[in-house]
C-alpha positions as CSV (number, residue, x, y, z in Angstrom):
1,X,82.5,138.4,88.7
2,X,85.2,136.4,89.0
3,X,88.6,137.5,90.9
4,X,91.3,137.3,88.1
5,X,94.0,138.3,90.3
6,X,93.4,135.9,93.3
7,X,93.3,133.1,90.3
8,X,96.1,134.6,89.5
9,X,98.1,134.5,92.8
10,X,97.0,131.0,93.1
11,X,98.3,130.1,89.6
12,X,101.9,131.6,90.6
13,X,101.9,130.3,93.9
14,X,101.5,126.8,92.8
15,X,103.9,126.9,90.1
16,X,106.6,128.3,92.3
17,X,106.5,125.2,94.5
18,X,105.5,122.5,92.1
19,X,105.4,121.0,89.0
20,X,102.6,119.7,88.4
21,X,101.2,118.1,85.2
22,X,97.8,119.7,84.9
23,X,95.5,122.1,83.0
24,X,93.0,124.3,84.3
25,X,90.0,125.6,81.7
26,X,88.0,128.1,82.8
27,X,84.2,128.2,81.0
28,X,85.1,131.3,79.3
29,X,88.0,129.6,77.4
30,X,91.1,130.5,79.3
31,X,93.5,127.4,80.0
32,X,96.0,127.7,82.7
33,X,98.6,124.8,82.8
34,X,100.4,124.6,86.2
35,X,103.4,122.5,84.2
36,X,105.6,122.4,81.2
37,X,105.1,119.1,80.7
38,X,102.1,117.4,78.9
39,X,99.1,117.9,81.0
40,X,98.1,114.5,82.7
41,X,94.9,116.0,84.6
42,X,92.7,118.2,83.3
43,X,90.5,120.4,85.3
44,X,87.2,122.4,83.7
45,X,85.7,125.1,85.6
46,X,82.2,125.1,84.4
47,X,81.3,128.3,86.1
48,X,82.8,131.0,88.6
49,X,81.3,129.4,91.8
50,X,84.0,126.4,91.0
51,X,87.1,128.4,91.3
52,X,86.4,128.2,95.5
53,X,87.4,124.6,95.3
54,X,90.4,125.2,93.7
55,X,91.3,128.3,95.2
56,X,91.1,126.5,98.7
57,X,91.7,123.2,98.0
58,X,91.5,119.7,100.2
59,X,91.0,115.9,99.2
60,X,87.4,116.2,100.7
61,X,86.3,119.5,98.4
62,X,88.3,118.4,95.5
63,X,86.6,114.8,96.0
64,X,83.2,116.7,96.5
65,X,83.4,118.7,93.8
66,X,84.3,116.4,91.2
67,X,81.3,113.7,92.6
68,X,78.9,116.6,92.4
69,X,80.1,117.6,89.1
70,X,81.1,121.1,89.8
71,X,84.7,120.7,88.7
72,X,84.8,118.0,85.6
73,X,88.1,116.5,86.2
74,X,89.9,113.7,83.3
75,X,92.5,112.0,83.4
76,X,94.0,108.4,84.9
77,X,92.0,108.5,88.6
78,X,96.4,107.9,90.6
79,X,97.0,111.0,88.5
80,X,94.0,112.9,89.8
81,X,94.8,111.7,93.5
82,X,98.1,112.8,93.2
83,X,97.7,116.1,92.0
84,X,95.0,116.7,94.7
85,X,96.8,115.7,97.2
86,X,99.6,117.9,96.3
87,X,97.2,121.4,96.1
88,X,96.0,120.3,98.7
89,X,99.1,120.2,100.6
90,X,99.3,123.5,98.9
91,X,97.2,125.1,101.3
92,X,99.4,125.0,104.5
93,X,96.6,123.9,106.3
94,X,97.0,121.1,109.1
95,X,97.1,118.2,107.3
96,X,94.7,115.9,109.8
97,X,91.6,116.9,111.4
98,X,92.1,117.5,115.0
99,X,91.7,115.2,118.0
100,X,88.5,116.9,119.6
101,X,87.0,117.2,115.7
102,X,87.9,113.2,115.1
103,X,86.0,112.5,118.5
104,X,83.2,114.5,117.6
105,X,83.0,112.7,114.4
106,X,82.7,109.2,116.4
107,X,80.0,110.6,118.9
108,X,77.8,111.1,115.7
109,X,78.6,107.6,114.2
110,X,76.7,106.4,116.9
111,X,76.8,102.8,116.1
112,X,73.4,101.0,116.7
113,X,72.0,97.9,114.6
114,X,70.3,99.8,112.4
115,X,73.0,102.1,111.2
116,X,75.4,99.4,110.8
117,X,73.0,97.2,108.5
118,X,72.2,100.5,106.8
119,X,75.9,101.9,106.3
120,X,76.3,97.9,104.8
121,X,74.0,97.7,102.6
122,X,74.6,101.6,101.4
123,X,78.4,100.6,100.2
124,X,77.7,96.8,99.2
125,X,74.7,96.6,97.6
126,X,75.5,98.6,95.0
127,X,75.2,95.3,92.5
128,X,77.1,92.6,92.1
129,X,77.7,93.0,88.6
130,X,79.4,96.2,90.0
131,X,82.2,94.8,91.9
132,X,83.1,92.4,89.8
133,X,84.2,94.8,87.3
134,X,87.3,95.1,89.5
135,X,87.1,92.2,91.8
136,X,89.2,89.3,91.3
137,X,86.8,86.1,89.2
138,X,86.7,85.2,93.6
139,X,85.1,88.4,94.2
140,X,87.3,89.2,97.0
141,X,86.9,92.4,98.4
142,X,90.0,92.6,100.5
143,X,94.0,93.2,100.9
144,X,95.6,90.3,98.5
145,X,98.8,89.1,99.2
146,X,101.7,89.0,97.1
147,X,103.9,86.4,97.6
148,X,106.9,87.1,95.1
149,X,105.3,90.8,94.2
150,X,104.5,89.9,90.7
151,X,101.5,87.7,90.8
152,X,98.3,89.1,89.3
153,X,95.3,89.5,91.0
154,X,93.4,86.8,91.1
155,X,96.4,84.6,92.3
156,X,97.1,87.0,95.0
157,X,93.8,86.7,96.5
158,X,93.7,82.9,96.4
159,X,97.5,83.1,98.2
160,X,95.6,85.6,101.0
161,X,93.2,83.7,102.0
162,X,95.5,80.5,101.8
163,X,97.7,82.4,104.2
164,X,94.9,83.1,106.5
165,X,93.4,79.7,106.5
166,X,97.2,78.0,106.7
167,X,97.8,80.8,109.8
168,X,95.0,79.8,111.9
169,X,95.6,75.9,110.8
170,X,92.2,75.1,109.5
171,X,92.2,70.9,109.8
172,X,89.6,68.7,108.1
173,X,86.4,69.1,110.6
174,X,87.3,72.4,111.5
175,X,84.2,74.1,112.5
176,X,85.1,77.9,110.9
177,X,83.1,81.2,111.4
178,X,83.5,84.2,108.7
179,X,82.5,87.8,109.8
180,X,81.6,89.7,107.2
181,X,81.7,86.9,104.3
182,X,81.6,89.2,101.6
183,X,80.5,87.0,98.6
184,X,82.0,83.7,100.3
185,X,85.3,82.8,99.1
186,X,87.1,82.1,102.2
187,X,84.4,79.4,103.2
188,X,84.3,78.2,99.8
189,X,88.2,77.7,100.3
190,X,88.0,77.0,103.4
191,X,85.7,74.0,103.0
192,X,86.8,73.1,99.7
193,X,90.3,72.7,100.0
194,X,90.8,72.4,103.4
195,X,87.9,70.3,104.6
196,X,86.4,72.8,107.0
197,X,82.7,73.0,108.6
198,X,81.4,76.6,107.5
199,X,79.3,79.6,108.7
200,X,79.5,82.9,107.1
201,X,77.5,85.8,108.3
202,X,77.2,89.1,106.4
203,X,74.7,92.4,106.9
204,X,74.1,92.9,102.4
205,X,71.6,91.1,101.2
206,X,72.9,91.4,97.5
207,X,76.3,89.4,99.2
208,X,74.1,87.0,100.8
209,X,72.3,86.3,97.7
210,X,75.0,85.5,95.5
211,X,77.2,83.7,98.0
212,X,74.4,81.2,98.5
213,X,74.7,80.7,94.8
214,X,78.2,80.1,94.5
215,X,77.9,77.2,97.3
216,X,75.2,75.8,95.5
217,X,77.3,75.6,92.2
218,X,79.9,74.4,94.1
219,X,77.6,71.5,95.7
220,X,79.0,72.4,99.4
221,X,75.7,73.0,101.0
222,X,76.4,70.5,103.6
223,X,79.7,72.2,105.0
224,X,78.7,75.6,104.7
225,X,75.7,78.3,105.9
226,X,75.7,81.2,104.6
227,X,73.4,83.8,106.6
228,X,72.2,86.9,106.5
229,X,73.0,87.6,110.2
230,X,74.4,90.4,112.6
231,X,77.7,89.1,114.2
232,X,76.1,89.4,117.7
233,X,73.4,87.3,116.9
234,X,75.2,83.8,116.0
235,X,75.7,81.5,118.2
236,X,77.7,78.3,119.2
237,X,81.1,77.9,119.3
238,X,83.8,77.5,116.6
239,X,87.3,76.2,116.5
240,X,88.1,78.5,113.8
241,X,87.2,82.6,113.2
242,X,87.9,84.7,110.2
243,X,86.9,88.3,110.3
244,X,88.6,90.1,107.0
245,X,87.6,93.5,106.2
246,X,85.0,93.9,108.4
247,X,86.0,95.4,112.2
248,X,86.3,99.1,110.2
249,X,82.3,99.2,110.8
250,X,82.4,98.1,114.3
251,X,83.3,101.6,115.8
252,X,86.3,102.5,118.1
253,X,84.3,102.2,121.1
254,X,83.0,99.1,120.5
255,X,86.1,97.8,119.4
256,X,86.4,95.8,123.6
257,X,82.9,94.7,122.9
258,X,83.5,93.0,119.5
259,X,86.6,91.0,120.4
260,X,84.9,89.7,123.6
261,X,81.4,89.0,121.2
262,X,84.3,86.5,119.2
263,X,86.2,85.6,122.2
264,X,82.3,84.0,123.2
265,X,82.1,82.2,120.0
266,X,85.5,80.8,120.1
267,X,86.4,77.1,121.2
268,X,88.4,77.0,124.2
269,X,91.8,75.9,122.5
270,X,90.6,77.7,119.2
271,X,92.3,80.3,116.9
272,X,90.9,84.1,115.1
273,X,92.2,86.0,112.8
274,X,91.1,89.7,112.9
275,X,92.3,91.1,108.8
276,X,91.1,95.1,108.9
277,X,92.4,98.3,108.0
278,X,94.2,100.8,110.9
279,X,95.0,103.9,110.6
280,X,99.1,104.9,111.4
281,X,97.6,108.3,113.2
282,X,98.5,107.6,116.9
283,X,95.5,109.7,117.8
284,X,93.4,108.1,115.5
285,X,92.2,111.1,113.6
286,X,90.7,111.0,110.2
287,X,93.1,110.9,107.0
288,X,95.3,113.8,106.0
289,X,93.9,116.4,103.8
290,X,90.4,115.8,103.8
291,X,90.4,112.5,102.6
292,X,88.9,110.3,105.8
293,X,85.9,113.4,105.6
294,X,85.4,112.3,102.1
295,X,85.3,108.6,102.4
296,X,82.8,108.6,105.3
297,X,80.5,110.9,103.6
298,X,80.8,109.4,100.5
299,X,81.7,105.4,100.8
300,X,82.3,103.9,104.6
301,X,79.2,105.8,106.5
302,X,80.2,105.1,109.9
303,X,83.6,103.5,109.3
304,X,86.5,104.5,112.0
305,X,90.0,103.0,111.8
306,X,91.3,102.8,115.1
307,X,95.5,102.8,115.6
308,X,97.3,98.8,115.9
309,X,97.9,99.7,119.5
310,X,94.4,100.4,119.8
311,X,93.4,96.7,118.5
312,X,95.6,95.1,120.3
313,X,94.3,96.9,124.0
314,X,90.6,96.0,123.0
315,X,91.8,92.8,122.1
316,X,93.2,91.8,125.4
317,X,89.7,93.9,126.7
318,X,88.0,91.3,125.3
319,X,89.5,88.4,126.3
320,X,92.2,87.1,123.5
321,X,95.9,86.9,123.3
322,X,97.9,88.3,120.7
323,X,100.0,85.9,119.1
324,X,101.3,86.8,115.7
325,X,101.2,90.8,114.1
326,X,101.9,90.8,110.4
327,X,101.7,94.2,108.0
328,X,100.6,93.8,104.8
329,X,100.3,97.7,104.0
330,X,102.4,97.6,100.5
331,X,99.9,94.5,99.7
332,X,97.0,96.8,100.0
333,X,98.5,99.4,98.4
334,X,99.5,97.4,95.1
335,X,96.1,95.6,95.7
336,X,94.3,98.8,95.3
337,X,96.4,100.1,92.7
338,X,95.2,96.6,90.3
339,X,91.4,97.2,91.3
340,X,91.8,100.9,90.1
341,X,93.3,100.0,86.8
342,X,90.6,97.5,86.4
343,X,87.9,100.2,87.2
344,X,89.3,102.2,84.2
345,X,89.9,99.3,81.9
346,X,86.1,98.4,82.2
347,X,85.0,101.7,83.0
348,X,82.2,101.8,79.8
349,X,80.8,98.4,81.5
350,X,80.4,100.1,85.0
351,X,78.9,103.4,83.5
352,X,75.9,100.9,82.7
353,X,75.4,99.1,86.1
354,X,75.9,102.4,88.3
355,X,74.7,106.1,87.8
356,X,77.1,108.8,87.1
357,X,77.9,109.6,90.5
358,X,78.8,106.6,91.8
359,X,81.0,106.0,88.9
360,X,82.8,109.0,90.1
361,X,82.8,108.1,93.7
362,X,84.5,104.8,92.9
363,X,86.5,106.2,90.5
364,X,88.9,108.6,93.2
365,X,88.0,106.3,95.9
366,X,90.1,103.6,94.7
367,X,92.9,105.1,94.0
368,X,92.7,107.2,96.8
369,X,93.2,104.1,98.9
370,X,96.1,103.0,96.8
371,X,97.7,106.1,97.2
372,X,96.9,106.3,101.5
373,X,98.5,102.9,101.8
374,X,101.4,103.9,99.7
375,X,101.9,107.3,101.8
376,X,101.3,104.8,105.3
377,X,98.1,107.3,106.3
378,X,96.9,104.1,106.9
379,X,97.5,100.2,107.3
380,X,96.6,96.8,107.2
381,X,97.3,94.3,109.9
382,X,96.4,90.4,110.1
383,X,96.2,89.8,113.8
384,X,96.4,86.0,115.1
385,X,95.0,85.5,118.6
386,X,93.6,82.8,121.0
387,X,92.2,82.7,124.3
388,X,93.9,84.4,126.8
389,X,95.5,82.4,129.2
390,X,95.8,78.9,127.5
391,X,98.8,76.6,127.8
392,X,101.2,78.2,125.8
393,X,102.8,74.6,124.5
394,X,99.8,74.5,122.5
395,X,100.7,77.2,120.2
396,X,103.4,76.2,117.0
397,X,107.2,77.1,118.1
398,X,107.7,79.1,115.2
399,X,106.3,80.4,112.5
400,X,107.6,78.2,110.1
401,X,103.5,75.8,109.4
402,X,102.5,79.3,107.8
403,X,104.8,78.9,104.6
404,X,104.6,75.5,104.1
């Protein structure tokens, strides 16, 4: 039997402190709103063994219980996140997981060749069709950057990897690498507008597949590779790097290890940019509340965000100078925000091309990101480095060539 008067307590408890715009239906008819206002969430207990989740609340049981389908949860996906994150809150519990736990967690990740391609393809290779139910028409799978804050989309990702490419000066000739080249727009802009000499590696094999189709269409075969390739294994040199999105699967501890792997591959008067999530947790422990358990179980297998103070040590580990730090948090966060909205817009299209629990995994992943950015659990930093060491009159005076 179910406890009536601990369901109680809770209901009184969370009313006392909050306000909060949602329903609770129990499967014996009962509804509990939490609000006088309209509910915006709605919560259905299909059974007793449910009310534990809500009873003892965090973003990682919440998250698991909706995925699994023992709480059905409707309602607009920054709504659910919200009101999560609140009972969760709720709780009193610490809100990150502790140092010793968050190191424990890394020693398991273990990060070998295998379980990187594997985590890749596990997130990625969902389908294409997929993604670009929320993508951009570039597919770009990153932060976007708002220039003037009202640009849409699609002309906010064509602006961010403008910025990158103008950052780094990409020059007709340019031989450019791209780490992690998604489905290839930056070397299709790169070699298409500004003349560059492209290689773009990536671990998915759906990625691969279409980004080889989209240079093809483009008929720029003979400036640009696109390979199905671990970073460690390319060789050469290049005057330009690009990795966006991608150093969140490298690992903390290999963090030294990848920047000197690029600082190899570099030309010795060339530029990188490193474009990657961080998390704002000087200890680097997982997100608040149960959300970092959730996405790593769920979404990022293997992903760690390591702090900005972090990056820039292993950085200078490896071999590179930092030369230009920019924070483009509230860019992710209105970029996420867009690709949730579009989720939901097209959300009958992307029942068909993914099974049920995926669709829900997406679903409060999204806007959970949007709502992490906003709260600054986490961050996004574009990093410009070089060689360390290098004349220094060789670097622009100012930073004036990036706007231009």
């Amino acid at each position: 039997m179910f406890d009536q008067i601990k369901l109680s307590a809770w209901t009184a408890g969370i009313r006392s402190k909050y306000n909060l715009p949602l329903r609770v239906e129990l499967w014996n008819g009962e509804q509990v709103d939490l609000s006088s206002d309209t509910p915006r969430v709605k919560i259905r207990v299909p059974g007793p063994g449910g009310l534990r989740y809500l009873l003892s609340p965090s973003l990682d049981s919440l998250g698991e219980a909706y995925v699994e389908g023992a709480l059905e949860i409707e309602g607009r996906a920054a709504d659910m996140i919200q009101i999560g994150s609140t009972l969760a809150q709720s709780t009193g519990k610490p809100a990150r997981t502790s140092r010793v736990a968050s190191a424990a967690l890394r020693l398991v990740a273990n990060h070998t060749r295998e379980k990187d391609a594997e985590a890749i393809r596990y997130h990625y290779d969902v389908s294409n069709d997929f993604y670009s139910q929320f993508l951009d028409p570039a597919m770009v799978y990153s932060c976007a950057y708002f220039e003037n804050g009202d640009e849409d989309l699609a002309t906010a990702q064509a602006k961010k990897i403008d910025h990158i490419l103008t950052k780094i000066g990409v020059q007709p000739g340019h031989t450019l690498l791209d780490i992690g080249c998604g489905w290839g727009a930056l070397v299709l802009r790169a070699a298409g507008k500004f003349g560059a000499r492209c290689v773009g590696v990536t671990l998915s094999e759906k990625q691969c597949e279409l980004a080889r189709e989209r240079v093809a269409r483009a008929g720029l075969q003979d400036r640009i590779e696109i390979r199905l390739q671990d970073y460690r294994d390319v060789g050469g040199t290049f005057e330009r790097i690009t990795s966006v999105g991608m150093f969140e699967h490298v690992g903390i501890e290999n963090l030294a290890d990848y920047f000197g792997r690029i600082n190899q591959l570099l030309a010795p008067d060339g530029v990188v940019m490193n474009h990657g999530i961080t998390t704002a947790d000087i200890e680097q422990r997982a997100s608040p509340y149960g959300g970092g358990e959730f996405i790593d179980r769920y979404v990022f297998p293997h992903g760690e965000l390591a702090h900005l103070s972090t990056v820039i040590r292993t950085m200078q580990e490896g071999g590179l100078e930092v030369r230009d730090v920019e924070n483009l948090r509230r860019h992710y966060a209105r970029t996420c925000a867009l690709w949730t909205e579009n989720f939901e817009r097209n959300a009958e299209h992307i029942r068909k091309t993914a099974d049920p629990k995926t669709f829900r995994i997406w679903h409060v992943y999204l806007a959970g990101c949007a709502y992490a950015f906003a709260q600054d659990w986490i961050s996004l930093y574009q990093i410009v480095c070089g060689k360390a060491g290098q004349d220094p009159a060789q670097m622009p005076w100012s930073r004036r060539y990036m706007y231009t």
